[in-house]
N, C-alpha and C positions, 0 to 999 in steps of 0.2 A: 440411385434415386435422382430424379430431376430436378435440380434447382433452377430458383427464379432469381435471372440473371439483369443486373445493371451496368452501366459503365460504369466504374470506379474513378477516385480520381488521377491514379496515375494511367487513365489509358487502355487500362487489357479490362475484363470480366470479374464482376465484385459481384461474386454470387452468394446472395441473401433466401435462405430457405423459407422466407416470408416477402411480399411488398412490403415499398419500403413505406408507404402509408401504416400499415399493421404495424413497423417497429416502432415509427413516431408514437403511433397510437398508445402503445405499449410503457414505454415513456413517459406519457401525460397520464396513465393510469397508476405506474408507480408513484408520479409526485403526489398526484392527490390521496394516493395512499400513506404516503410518510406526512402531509399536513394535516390527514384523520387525526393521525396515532397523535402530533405535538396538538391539535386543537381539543380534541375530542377525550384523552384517557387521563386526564388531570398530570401530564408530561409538566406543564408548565407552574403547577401546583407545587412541584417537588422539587425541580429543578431552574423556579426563575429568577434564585440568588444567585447563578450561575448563565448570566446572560442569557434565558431563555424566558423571554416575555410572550404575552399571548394580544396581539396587537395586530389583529388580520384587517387586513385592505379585499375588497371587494376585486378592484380595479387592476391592484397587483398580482393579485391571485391568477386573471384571467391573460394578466400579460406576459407571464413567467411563462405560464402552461404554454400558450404559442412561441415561446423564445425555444423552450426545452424541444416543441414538437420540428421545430425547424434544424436546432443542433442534428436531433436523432435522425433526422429523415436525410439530411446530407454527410451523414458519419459514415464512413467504411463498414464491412463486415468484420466477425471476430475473426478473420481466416489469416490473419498474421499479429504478430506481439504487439507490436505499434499500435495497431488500431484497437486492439482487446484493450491495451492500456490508455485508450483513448474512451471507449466504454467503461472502463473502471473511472475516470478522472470525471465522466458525466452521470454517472450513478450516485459515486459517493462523495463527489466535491459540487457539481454542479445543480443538481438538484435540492439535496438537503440546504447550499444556498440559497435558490431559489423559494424553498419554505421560510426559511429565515427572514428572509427578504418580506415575502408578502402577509406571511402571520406571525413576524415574530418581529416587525417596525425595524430593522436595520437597515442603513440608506443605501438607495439608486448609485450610489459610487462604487460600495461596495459588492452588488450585482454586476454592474459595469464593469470592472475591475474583475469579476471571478469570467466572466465571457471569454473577459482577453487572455487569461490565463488558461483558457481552453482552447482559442482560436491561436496561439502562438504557440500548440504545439501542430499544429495542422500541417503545416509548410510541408515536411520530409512525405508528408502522402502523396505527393504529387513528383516523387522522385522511384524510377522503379528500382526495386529492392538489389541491394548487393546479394551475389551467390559467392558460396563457401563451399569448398572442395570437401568431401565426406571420407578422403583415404588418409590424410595426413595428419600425423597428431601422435600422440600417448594410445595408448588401447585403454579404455575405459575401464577394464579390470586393474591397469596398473596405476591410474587415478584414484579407482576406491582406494587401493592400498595406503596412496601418499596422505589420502584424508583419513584416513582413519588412524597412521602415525600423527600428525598432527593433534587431532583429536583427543588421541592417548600423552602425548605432552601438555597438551595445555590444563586438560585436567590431572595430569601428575604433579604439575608444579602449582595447580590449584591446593590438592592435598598437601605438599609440601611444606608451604606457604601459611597453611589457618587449618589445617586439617579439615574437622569436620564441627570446628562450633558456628561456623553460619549454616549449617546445612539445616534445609528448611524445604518442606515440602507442603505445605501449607498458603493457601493463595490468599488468604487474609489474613498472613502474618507476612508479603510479603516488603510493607516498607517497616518493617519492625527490623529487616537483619538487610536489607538491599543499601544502607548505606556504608555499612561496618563494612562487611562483605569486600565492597568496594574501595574500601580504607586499609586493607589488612593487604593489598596487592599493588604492584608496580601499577603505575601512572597506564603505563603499555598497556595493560589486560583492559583497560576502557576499551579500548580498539580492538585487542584479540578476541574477547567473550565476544563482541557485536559481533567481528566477520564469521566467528564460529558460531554460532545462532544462525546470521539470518543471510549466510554464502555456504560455509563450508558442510555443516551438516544436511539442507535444504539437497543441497544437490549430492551429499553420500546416498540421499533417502531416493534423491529421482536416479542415481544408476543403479541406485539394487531394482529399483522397478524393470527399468527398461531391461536390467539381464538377469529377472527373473530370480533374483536369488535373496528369497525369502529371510535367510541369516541377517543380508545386509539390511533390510529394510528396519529388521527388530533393532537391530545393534544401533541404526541414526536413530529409531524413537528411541531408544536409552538413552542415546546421548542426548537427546535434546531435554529429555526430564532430569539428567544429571546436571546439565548446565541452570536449568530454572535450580533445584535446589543450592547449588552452589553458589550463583548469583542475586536469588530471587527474583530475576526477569523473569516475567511472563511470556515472552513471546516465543523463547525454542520449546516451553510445555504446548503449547498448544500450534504451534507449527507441522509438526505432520500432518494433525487437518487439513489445514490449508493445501498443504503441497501437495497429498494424495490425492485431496479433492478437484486440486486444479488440474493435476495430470491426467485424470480418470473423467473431468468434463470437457479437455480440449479432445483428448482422443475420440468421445462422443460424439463432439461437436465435427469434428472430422468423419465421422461416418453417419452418424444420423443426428442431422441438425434439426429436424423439427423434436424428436426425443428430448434433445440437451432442453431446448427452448422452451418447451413440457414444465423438464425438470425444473428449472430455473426459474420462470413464473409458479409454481408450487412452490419453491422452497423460499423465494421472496415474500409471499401470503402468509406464509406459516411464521416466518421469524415476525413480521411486522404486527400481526395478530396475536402472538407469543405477546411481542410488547406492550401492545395495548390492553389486554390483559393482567401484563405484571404493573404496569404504571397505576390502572383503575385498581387496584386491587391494593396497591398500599397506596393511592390518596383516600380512600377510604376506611381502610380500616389499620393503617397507619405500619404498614409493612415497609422491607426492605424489598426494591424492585432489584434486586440480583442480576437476572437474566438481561432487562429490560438497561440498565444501568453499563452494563458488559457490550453492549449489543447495538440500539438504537442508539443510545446517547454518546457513547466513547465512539462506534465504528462509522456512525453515520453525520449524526449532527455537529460532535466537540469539533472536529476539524475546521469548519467551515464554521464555527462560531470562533475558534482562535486566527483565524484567516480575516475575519470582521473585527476583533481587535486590535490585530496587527497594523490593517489599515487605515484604522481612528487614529490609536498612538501615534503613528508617524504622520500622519495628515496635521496632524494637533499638535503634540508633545515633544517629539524628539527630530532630529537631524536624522537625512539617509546616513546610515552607515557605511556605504561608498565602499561597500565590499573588503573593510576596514577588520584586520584579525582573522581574513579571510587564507584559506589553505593554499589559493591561487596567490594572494599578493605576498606572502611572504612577513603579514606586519609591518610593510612600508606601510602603510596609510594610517594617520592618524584617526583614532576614533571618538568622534564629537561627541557621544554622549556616555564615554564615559562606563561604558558595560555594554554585554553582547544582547542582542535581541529575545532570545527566552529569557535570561534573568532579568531583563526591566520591562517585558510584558509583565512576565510572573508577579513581579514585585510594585507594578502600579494597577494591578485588576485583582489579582491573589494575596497570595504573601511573600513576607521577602524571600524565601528558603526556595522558593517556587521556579521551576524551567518550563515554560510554556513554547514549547517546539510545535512548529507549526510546517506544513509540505511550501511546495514554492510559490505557492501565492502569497503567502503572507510572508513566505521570507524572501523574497525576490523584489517584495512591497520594499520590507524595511530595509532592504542595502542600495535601491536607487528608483522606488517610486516604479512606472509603470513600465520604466524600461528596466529594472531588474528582472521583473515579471515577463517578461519578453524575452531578458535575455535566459534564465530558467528553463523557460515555457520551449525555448528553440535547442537549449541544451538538453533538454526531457526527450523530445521530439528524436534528435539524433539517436538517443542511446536507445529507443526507441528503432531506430532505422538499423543499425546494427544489429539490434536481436533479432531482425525480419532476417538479415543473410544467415546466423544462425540458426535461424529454423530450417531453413531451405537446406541445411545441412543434418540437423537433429531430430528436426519432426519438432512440430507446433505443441505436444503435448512435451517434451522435454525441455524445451527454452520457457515457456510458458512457465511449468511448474518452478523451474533452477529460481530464473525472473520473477515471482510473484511479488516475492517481499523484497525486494529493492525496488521496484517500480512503483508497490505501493506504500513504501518510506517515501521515496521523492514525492510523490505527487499529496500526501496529507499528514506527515510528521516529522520531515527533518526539509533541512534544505539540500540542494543538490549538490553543492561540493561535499556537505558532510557525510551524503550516503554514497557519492560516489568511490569516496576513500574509506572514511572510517564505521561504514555500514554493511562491505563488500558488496557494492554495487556492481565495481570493477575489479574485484579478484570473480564473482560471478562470470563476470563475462569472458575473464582471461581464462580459466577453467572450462568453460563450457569449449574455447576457442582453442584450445589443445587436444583437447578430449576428440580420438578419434568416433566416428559415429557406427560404432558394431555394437552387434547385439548379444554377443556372447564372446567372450574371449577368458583364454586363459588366466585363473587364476587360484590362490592357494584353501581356496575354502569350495571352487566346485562341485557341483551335483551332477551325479551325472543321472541320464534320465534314463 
């Protein structure tokens, strides 16, 4: 199939199965689609004791739409990690901003501030990608193996540890046992449950894909519903979604891009409409919006309304943090205010019990103002530029899917040293970077065909 071809901005062919007029366009059709659903289905009716006002600007409306159509129109294609995750950072951070911004009365700083934290990760696009050697490494089969002992220990000494009285399978009961839970085990497993969630099973589930062996793929969804019940996180229950869905739309995306592009405008209509559906329907008749709640408000707007707190509080209230308590400094730095950044958001907007974790713009905000945010935005950007050489080793559908959920920790719920260490950001990438690139290799559970 023949694509329609650009320059890119490192130089070689940034080929777009659309002009790049049509993605722009695309773009300004999605925003005013998410400011429908917060203006129009009673969003703000339900939701505006939780910083969601209904306070639309005319004037803002029409300036954001040309900010957004100019991002889109000079963004890269999805044809490597970097830039896909340059498309996720303007989807679900930069736009839902931008509604904020023009009907929801949040200030000109705080737009101004979310750009720069787009435009600072731009830089490594104009660097061409590192290549990685596809012979050297572990054989993929003897990788599954090492994750799946891992796996088998840390839920061993899960059961060992509290047996089975937090075991909870129940997604509305899960902060009734998610603190206990957490209290019944070493200080460590904070760390170990995260890399195991959202590194080491992600990517058991992407090499059973790629070598076809069905056993494995069922055994990481086990495990990832074994670790929600054991923990009550949310996010390894419904994580094979993600990952099969991401691995199954890059591989798409790599052979019939107008398909994916199909897909993806369909599936964004349907969820957005899904919302405004569930929101109208209990401002009305006085329901729980479930779907709409899960969905629109957690995955699209809460970021980017905690990103707008972030920036108030330290603009106003509190001292930078000065990268203070931070995993790079070591606790030399003293810390002025006295508590870390989610607990005295949480506790001057929420309540006190509250972690109000926020991606790196608002935590890049609160440890040095716009040049945290910079410096963030350029370490996103890098980590970013290394998964490009691993593709070019793995295939865009296996880095992509491994990658999904640490690129989308960094960029709207944690900060970037925390997901780089204790989210497996970087055991993701050290795994992917061992892991030879075959498609089949021996191992003790084969099928033969």
């Amino acid at each position: 199939m023949h694509l329609r071809t650009m320059r890119s901005p490192i130089g070689g062919s940034d080929p777009w199965p659309l002009p790049r007029i049509a993605v722009a366009t695309a773009y300004v059709a999605y925003a005013v689609l998410v400011a429908w659903v917060y203006m129009t289905s009673g969003f703000t009716d339900l939701w505006g004791y939780y910083y969601f006002s209904l306070e639309a600007t005319p004037m803002l409306m029409v300036f954001d739409a040309v900010a957004v159509a100019i991002l889109a129109f000079f963004s890269p294609s999805w044809a490597r990690p970097s830039a896909a995750m340059l498309h996720m950072t303007l989807a679900l951070i930069v736009v839902p901003s931008c509604v904020l911004h023009a009907c929801g009365g949040y200030s000109t700083w705080f737009i101004t501030v979310t750009f720069l934290g787009y435009a600072s990760i731009l830089p490594f696009q104009f660097i061409a990608s590192p290549r990685a050697s596809g012979s050297g490494g572990l054989h993929m089969g003897t990788v599954i193996l090492y994750l799946l002992v891992f796996c088998l220990l840390v839920f061993g000494y899960i059961f060992f540890t509290s047996g089975t009285k937090h075991f909870n399978m129940s997604i509305a009961d899960v902060y009734d046992h998610r603190r206990e839970a957490a209290e019944d085990l070493p200080g460590i497993f904070g760390y170990l449950t995260a890399m195991t969630g959202k590194s080491v099973i992600p990517i058991l589930l992407v090499f059973g894909l790629v070598q076809k062996r069905v056993v494995i793929v069922a055994v990481a969804i086990f495990c990832g519903a074994m670790l929600f019940a054991l923990t009550s996180h949310k996010g390894p229950l419904f994580m094979p979604i993600f990952v099969i869905s991401m691995y199954y739309m890059a591989d798409m995306y790599r052979h019939n891009s107008n398909q994916f592009i199909l897909l993806l405008a369909f599936a964004v209509c349907v969820f957005l409409g899904m919302s405004w559906w569930d929101f109208h329907q209990a401002s009305t008749e006085q329901g729980l919006p479930l779907f709409g709640n899960l969905t629109y408000r957690r995955i699209l707007l809460a970021p980017s309304m905690l990103n707008g707190l972030y920036i108030e509080a330290y603009s106003q209230n509190y001292f930078y943090q000065l990268f203070s308590h931070n995993s790079f400094t070591f606790g030399l730095i003293d810390n002025l205010n006295n508590g870390q950044p989610p607990t005295l958001i949480g506790a001057l907007y929420f309540h006190d019990d509250t972690n109000a974790n926020t991606g790196f713009i608002g935590s890049g905000y609160s440890q040095a103002g716009v040049a945290g945010i910079v410096i963030y935005g350029l370490a996103i950007g890098g980590y970013g530029y290394i998964a490009d050489g691993l593709a070019a080793k793995h295939g865009l559908p296996v880095v992509m899917a491994c990658l999904l959920m640490p690129m989308n920790t960094m960029t709207t719920t944690s900060d970037f040293p925390g997901t780089l260490l204790t989210h497996g950001a970087l055991l993701s990438m050290i795994i992917i970077f061992i892991s030879r690139a075959d498609r089949k290799t021996p191992f003790w559970i084969s099928v033969k065909k």
